[in-house]
N, CA, C and O atoms as CSV, one atom per row, in Angstrom:
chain,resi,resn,atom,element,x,y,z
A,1,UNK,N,N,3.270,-12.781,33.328
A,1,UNK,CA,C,3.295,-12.739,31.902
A,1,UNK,C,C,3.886,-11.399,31.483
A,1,UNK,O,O,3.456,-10.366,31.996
A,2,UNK,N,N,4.950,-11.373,30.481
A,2,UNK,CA,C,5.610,-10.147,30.117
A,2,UNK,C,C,5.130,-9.740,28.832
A,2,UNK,O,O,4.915,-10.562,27.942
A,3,UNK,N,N,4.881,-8.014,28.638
A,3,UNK,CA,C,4.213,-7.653,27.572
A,3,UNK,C,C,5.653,-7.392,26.185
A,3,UNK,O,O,6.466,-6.470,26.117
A,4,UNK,N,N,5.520,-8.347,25.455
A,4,UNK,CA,C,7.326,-7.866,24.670
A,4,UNK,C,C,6.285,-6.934,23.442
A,4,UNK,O,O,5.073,-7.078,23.284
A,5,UNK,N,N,7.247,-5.943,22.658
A,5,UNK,CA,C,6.951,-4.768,22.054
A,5,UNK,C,C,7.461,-5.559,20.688
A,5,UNK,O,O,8.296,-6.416,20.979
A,6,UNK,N,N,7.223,-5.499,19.544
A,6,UNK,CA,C,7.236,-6.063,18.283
A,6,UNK,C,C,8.376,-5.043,18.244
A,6,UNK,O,O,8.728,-4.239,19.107
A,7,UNK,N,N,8.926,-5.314,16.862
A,7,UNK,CA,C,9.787,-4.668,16.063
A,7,UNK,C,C,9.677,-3.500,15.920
A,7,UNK,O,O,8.532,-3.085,16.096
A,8,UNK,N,N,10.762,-2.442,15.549
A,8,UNK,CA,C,9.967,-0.770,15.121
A,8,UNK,C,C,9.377,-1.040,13.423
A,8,UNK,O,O,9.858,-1.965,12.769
A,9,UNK,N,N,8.598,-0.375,12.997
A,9,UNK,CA,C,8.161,-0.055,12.183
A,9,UNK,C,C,9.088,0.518,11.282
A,9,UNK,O,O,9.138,1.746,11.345
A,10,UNK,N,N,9.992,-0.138,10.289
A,10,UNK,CA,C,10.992,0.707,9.850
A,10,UNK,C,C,10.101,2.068,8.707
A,10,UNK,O,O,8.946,1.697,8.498
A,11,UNK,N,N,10.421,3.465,7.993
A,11,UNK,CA,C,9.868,3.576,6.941
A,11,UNK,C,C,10.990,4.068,5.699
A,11,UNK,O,O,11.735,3.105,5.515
A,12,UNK,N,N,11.312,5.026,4.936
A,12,UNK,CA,C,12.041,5.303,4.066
A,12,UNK,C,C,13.296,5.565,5.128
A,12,UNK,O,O,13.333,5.995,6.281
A,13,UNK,N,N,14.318,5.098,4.181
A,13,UNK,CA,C,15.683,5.568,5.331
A,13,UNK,C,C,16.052,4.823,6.363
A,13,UNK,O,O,17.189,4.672,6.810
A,14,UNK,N,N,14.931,4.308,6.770
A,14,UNK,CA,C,15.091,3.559,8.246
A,14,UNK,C,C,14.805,4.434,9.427
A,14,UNK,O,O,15.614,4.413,10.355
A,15,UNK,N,N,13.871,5.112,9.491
A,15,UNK,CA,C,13.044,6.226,10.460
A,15,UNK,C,C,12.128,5.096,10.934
A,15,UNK,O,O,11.715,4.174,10.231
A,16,UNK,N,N,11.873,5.301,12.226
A,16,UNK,CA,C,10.832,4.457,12.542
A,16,UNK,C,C,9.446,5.142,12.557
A,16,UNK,O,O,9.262,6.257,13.044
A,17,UNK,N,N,8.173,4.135,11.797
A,17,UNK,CA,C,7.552,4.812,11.512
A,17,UNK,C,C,6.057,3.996,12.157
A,17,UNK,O,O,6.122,3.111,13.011
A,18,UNK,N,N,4.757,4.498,11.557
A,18,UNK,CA,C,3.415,4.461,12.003
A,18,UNK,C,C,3.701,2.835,12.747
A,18,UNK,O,O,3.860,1.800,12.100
A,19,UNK,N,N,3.712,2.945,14.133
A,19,UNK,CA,C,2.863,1.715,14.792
A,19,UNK,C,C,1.616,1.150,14.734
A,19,UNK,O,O,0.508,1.643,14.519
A,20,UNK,N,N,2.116,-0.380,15.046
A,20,UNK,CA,C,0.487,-0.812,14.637
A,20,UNK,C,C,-0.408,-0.017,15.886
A,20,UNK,O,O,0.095,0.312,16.961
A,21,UNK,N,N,-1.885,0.222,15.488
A,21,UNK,CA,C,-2.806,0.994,15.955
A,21,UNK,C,C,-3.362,0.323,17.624
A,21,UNK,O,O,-4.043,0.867,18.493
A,22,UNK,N,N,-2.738,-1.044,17.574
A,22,UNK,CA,C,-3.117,-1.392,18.886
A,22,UNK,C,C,-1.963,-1.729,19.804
A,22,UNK,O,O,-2.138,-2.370,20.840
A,23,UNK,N,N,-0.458,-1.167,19.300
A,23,UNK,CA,C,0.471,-0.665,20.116
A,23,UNK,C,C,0.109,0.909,20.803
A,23,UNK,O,O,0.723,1.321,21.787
A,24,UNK,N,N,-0.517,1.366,20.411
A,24,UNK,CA,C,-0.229,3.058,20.555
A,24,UNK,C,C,-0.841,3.816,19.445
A,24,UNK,O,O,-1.049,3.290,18.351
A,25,UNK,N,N,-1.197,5.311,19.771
A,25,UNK,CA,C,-1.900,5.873,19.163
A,25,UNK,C,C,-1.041,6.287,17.803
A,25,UNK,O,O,0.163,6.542,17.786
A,26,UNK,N,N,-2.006,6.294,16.586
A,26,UNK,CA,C,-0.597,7.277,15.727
A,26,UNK,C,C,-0.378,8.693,15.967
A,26,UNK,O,O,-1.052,9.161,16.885
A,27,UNK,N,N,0.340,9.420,15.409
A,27,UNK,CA,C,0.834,10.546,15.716
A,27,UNK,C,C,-0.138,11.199,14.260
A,27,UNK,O,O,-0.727,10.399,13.533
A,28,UNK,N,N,-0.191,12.695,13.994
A,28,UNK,CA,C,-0.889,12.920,13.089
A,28,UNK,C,C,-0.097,12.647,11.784
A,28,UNK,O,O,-0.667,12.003,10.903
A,29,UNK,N,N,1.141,13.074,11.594
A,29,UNK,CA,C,1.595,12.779,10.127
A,29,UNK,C,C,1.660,11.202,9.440
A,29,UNK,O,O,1.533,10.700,8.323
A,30,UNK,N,N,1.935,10.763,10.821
A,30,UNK,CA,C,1.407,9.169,9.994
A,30,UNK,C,C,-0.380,9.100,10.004
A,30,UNK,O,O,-0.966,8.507,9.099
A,31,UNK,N,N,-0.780,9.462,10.608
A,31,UNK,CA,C,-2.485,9.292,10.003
A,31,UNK,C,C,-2.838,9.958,9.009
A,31,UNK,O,O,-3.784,9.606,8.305
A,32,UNK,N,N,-2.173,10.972,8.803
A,32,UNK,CA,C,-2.333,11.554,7.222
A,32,UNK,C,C,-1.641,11.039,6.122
A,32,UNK,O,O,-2.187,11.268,5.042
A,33,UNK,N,N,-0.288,10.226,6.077
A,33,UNK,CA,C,0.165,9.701,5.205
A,33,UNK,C,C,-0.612,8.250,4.688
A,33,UNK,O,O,-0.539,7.823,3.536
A,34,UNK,N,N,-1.459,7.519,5.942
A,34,UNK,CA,C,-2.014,6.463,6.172
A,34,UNK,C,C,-3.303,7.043,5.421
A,34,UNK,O,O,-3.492,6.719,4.249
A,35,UNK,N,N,-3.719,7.442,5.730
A,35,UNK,CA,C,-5.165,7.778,5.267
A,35,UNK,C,C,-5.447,8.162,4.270
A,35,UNK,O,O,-6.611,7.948,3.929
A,36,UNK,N,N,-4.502,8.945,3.267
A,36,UNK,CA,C,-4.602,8.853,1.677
A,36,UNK,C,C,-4.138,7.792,1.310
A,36,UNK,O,O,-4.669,7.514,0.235
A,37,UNK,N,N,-3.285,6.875,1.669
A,37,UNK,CA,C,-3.418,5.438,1.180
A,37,UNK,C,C,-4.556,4.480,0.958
A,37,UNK,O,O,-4.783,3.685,0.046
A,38,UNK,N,N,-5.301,4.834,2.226
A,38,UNK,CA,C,-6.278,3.634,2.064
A,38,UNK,C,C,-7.053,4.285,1.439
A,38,UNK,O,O,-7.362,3.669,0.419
A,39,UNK,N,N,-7.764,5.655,1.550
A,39,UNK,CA,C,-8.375,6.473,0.215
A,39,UNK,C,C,-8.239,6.473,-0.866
A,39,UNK,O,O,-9.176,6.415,-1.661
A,40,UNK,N,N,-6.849,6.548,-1.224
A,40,UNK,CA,C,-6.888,5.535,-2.579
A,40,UNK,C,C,-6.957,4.380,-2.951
A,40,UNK,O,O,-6.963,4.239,-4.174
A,41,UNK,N,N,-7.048,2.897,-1.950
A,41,UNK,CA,C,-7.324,1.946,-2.356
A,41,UNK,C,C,-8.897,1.685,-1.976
A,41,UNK,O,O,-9.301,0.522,-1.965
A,42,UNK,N,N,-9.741,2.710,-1.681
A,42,UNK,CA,C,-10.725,2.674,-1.314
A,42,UNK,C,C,-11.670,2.535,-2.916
A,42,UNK,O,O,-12.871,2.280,-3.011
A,43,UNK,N,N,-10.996,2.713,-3.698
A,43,UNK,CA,C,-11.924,2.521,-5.174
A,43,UNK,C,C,-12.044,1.381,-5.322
A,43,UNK,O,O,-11.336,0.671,-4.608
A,44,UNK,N,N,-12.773,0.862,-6.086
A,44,UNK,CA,C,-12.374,-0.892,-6.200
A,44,UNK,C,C,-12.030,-0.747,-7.796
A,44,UNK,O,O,-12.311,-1.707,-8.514
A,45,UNK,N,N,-11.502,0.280,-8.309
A,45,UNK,CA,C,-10.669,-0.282,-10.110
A,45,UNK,C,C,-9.358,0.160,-9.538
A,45,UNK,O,O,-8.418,-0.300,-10.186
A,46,UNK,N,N,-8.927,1.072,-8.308
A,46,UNK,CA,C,-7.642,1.743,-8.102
A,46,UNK,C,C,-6.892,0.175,-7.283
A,46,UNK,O,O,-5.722,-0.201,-7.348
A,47,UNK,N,N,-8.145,-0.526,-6.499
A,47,UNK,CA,C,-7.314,-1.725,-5.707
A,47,UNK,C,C,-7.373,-2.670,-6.657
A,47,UNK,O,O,-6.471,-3.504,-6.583
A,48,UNK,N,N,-8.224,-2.818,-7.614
A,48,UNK,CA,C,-8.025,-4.040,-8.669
A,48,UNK,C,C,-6.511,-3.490,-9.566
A,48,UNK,O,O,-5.678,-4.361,-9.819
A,49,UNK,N,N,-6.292,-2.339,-9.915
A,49,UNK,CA,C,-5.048,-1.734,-10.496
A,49,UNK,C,C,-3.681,-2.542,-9.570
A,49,UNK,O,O,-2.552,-2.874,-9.930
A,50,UNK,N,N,-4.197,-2.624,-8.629
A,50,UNK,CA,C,-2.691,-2.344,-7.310
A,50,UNK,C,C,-2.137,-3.883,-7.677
A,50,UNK,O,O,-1.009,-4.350,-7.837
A,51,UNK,N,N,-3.429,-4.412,-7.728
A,51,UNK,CA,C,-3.750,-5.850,-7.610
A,51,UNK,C,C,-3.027,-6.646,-8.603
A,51,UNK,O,O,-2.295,-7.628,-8.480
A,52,UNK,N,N,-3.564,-5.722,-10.000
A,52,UNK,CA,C,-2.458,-6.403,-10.925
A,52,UNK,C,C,-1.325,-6.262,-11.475
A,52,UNK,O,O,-0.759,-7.030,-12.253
A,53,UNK,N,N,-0.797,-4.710,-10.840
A,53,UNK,CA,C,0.290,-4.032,-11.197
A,53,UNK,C,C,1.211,-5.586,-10.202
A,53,UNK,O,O,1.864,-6.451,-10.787
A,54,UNK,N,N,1.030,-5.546,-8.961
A,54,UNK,CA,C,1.795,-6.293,-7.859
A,54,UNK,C,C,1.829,-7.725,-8.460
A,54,UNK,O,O,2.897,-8.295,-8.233
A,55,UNK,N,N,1.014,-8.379,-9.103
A,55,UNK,CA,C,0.973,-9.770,-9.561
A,55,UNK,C,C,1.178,-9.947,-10.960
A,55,UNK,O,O,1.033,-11.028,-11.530
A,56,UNK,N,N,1.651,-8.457,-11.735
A,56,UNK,CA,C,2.307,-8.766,-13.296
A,56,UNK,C,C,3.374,-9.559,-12.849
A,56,UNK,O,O,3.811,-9.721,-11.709
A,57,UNK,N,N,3.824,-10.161,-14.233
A,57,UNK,CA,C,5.045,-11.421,-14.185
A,57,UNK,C,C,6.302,-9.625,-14.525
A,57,UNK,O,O,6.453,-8.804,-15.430
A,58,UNK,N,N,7.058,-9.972,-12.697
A,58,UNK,CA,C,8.450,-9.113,-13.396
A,58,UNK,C,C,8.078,-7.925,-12.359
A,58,UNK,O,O,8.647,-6.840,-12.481
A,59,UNK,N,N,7.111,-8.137,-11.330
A,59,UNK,CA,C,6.517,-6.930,-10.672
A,59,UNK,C,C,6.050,-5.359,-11.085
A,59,UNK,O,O,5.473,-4.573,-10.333
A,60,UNK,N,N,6.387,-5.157,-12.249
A,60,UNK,CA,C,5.516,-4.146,-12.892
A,60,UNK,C,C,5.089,-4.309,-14.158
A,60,UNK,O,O,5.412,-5.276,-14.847
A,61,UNK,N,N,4.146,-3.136,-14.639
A,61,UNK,CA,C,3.104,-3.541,-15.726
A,61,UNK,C,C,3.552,-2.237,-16.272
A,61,UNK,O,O,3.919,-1.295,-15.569
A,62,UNK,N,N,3.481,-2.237,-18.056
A,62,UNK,CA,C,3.127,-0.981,-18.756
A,62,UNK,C,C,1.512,-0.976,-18.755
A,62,UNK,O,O,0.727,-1.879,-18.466
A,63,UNK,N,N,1.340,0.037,-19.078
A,63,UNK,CA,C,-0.198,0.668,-18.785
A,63,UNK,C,C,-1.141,-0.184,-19.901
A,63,UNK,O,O,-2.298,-0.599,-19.971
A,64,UNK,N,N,0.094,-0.184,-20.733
A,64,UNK,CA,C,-1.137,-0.831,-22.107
A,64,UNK,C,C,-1.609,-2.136,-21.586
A,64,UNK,O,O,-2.766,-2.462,-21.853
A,65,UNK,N,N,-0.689,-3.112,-20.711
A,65,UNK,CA,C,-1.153,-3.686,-19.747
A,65,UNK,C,C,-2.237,-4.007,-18.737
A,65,UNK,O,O,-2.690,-5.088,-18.360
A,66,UNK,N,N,-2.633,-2.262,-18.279
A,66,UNK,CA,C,-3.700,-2.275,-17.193
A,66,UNK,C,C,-5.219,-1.979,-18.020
A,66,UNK,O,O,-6.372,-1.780,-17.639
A,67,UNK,N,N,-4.641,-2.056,-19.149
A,67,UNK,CA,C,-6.482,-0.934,-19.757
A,67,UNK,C,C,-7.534,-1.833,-19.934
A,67,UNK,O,O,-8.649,-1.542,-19.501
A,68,UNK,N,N,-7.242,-3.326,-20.755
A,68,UNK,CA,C,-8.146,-4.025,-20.951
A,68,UNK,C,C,-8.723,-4.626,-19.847
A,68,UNK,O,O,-9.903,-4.859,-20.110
A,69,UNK,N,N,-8.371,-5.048,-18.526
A,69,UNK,CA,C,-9.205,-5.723,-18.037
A,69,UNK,C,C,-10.557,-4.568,-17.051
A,69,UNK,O,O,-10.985,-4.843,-15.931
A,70,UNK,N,N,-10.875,-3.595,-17.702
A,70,UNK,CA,C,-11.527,-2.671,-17.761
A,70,UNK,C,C,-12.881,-1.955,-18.428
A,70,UNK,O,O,-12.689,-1.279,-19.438
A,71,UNK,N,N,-14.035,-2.055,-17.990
A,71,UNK,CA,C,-14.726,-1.370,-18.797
A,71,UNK,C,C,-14.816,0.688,-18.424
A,71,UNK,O,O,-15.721,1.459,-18.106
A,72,UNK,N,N,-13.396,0.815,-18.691
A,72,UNK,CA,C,-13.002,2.162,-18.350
A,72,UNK,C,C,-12.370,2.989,-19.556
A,72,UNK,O,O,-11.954,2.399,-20.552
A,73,UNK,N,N,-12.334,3.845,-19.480
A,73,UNK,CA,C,-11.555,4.843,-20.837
A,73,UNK,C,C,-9.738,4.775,-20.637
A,73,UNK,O,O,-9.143,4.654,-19.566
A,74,UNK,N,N,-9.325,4.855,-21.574
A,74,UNK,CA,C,-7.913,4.849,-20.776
A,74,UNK,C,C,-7.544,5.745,-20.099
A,74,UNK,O,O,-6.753,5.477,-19.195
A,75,UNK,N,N,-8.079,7.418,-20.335
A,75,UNK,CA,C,-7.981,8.954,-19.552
A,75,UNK,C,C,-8.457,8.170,-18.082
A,75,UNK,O,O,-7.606,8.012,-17.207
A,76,UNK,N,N,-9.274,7.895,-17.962
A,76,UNK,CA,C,-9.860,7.290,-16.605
A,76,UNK,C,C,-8.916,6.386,-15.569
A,76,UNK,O,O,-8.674,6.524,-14.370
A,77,UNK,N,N,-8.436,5.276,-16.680
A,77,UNK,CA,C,-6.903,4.343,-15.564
A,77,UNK,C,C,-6.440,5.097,-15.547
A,77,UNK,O,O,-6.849,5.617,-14.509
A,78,UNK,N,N,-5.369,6.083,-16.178
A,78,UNK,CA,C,-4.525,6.950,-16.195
A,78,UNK,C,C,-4.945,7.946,-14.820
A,78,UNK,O,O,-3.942,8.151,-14.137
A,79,UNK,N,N,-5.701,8.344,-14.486
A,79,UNK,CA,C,-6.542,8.840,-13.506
A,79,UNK,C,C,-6.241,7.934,-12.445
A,79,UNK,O,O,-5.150,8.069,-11.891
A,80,UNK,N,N,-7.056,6.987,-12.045
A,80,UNK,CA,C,-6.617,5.831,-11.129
A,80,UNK,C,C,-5.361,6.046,-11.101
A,80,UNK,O,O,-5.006,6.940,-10.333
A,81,UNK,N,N,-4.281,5.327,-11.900
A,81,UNK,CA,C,-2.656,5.535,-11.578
A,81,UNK,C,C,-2.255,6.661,-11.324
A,81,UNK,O,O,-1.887,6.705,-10.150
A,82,UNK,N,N,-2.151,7.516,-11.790
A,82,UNK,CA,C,-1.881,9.110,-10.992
A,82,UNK,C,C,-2.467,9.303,-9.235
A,82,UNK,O,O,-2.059,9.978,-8.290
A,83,UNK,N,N,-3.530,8.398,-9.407
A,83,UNK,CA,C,-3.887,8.788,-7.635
A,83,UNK,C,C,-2.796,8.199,-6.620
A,83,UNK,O,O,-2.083,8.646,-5.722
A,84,UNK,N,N,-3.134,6.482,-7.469
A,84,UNK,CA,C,-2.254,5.699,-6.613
A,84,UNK,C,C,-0.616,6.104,-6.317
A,84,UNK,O,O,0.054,5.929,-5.300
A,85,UNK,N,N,-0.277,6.682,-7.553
A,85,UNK,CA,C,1.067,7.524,-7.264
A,85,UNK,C,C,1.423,8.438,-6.651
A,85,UNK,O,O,2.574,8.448,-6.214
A,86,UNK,N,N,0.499,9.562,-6.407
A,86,UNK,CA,C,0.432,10.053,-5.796
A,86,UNK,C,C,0.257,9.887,-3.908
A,86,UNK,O,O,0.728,10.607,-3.027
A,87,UNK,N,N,-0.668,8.556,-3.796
A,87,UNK,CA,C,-0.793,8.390,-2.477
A,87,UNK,C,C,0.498,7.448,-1.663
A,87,UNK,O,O,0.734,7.010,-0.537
A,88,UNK,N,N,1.241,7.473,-3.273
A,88,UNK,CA,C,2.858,6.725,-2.706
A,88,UNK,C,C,2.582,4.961,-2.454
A,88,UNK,O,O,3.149,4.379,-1.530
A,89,UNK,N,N,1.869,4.418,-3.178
A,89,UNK,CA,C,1.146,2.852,-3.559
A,89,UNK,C,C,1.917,2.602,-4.552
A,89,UNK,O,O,2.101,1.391,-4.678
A,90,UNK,N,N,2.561,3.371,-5.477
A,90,UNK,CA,C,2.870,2.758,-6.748
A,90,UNK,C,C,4.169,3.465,-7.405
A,90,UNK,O,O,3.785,4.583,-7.746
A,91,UNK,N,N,5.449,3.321,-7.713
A,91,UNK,CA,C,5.777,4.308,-8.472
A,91,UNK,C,C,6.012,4.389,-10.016
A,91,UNK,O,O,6.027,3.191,-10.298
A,92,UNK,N,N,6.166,4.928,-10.953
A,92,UNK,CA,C,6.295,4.695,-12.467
A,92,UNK,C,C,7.834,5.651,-13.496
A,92,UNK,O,O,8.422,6.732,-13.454
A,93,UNK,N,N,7.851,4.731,-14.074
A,93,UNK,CA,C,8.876,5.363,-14.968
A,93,UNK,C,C,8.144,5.373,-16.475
A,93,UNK,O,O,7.398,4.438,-16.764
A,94,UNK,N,N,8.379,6.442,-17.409
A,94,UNK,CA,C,8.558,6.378,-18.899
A,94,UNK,C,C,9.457,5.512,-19.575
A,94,UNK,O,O,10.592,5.632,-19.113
A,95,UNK,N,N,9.365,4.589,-20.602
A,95,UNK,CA,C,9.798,3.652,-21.033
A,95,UNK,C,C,9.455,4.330,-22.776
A,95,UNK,O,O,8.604,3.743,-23.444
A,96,UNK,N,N,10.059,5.347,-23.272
A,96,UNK,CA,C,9.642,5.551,-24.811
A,96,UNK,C,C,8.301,5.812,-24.861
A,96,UNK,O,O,8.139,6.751,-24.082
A,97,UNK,N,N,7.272,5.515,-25.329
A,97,UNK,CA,C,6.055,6.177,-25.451
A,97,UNK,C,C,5.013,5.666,-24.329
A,97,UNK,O,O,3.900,6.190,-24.306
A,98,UNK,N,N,5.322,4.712,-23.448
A,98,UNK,CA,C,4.697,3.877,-22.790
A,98,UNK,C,C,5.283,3.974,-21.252
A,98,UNK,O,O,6.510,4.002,-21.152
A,99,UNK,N,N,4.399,4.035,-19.897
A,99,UNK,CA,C,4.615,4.424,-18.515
A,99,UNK,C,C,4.804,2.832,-18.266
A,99,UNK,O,O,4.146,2.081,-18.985
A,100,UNK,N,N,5.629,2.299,-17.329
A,100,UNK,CA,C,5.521,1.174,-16.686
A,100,UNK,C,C,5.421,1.756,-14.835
A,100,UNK,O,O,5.872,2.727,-14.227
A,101,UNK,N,N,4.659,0.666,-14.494
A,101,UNK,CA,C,4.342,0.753,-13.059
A,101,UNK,C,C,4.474,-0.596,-12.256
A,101,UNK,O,O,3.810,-1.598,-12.520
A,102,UNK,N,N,5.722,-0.480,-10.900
A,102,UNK,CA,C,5.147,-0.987,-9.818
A,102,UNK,C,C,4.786,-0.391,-8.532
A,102,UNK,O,O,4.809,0.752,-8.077
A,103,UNK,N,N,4.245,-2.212,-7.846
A,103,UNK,CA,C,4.238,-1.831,-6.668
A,103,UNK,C,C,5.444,-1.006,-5.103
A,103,UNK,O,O,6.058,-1.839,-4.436
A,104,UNK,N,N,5.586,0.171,-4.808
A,104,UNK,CA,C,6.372,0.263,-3.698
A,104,UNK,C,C,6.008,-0.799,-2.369
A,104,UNK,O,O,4.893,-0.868,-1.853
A,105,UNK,N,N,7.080,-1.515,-1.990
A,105,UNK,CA,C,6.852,-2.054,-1.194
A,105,UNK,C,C,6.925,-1.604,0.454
A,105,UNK,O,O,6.417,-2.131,1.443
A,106,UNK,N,N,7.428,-0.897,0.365
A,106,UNK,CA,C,7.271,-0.021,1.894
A,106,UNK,C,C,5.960,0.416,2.195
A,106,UNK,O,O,5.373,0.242,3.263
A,107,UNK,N,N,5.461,1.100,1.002
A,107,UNK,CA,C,3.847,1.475,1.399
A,107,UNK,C,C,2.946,0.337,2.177
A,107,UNK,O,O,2.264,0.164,3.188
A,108,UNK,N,N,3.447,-0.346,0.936
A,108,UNK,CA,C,1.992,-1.917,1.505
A,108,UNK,C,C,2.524,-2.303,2.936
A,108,UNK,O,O,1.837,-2.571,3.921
A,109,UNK,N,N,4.136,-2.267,2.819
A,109,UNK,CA,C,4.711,-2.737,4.609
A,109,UNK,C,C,3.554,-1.535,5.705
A,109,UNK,O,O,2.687,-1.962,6.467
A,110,UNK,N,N,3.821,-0.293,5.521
A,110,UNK,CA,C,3.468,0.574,6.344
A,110,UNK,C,C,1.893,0.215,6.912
A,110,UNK,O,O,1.498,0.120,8.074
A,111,UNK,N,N,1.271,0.080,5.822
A,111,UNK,CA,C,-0.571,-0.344,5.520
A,111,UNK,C,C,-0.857,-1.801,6.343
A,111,UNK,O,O,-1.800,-1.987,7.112
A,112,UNK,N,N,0.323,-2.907,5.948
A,112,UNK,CA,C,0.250,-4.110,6.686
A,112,UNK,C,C,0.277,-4.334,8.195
A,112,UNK,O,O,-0.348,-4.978,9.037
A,113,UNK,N,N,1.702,-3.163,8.102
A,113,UNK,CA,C,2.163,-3.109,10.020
A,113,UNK,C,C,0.643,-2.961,10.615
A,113,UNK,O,O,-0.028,-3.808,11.204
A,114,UNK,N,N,0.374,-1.833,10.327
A,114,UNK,CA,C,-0.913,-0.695,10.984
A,114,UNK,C,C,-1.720,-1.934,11.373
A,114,UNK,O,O,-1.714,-2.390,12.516
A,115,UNK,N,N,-2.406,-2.447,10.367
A,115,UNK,CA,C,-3.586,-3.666,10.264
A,115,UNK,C,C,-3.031,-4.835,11.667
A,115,UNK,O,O,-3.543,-5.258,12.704
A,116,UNK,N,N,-2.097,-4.953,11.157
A,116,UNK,CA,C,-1.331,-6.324,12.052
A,116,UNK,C,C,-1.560,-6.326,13.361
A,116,UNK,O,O,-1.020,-5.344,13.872
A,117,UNK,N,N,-2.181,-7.063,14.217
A,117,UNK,CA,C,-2.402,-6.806,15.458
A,117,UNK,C,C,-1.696,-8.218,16.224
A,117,UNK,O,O,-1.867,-9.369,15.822
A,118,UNK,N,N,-0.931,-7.846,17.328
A,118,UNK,CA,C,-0.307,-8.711,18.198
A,118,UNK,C,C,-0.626,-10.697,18.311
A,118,UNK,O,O,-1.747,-11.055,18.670
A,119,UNK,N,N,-0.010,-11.314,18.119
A,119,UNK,CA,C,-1.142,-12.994,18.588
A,119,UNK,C,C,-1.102,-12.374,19.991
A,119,UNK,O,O,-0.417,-11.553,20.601
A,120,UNK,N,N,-2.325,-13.278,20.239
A,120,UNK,CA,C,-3.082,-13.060,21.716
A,120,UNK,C,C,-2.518,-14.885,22.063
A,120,UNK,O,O,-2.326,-15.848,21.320
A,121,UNK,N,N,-2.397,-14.657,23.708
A,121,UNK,CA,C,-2.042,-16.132,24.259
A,121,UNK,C,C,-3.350,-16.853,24.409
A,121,UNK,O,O,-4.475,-16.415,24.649
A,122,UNK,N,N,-2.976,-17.890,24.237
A,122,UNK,CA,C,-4.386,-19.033,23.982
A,122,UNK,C,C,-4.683,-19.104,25.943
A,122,UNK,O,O,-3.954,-19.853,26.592
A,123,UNK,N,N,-5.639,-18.375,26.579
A,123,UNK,CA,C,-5.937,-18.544,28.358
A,123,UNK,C,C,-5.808,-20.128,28.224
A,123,UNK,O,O,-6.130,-20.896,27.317
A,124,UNK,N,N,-5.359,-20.278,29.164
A,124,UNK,CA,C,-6.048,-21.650,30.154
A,124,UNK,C,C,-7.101,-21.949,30.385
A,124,UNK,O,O,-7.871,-21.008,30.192
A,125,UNK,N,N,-7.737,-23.132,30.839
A,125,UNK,CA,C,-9.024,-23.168,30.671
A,125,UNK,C,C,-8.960,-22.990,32.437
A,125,UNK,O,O,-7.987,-23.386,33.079
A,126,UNK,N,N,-9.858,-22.498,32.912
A,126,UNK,CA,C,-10.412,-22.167,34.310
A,126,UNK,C,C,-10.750,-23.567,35.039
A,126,UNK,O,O,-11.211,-23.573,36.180
């Protein structure tokens, strides 16, 4: 039985980047880039944010968008989105008085690879 190696991990540019965790160990800069990711989706209003920024009709949302389904202040989402932007989950532009936000999709690729673990062969029965 031959062990075949998945795809590289592409990341910005086309650098190959964080392997999944049960190819090989990560290296530290991808466990630090990895690990404020999931720290920020570790809130549950920052992953409900991600949640609906990624499933607005048109793939991004203006903010006035994200506030109501919230029993939060708007200083507070605004808070949430600044993290998630920061942890490179989301990016945003100014639109006149109003921020629109989507999802980056490389991030969630990077977060998915990691998680993704090999299919295993179905043994034979003995």
């Amino acid at each position: 039985m031959s062990k075949q190696a998945g795809p590289p991990v592409l990341g910005q540019g086309g650098a190959v980047c964080c392997a999944p965790v049960v190819r090989g160990p990560l290296g530290e800069q991808d466990a630090a880039e990895l690990s404020r990711m999931f720290k920020a989706l570790s809130d549950p209003i920052r992953l409900r944010l991600l949640s609906l920024i990624a499933s607005h009709a048109g793939g991004e949302a203006c903010v006035c968008d994200l506030i109501g389904p919230f029993d939060v202040s708007q200083p507070t989402i605004s808070h949430h989105l600044k993290v998630l932007r920061k942890a490179g989950l989301v990016g945003s532009e100014r639109r006149g008085t109003w921020v629109y936000y989507w999802v980056l999709p490389a991030a969630l690729a990077k977060l998915s690879t990691l998680l993704k673990t090999p299919a295993v062969p179905a043994q034979a029965p003995a």
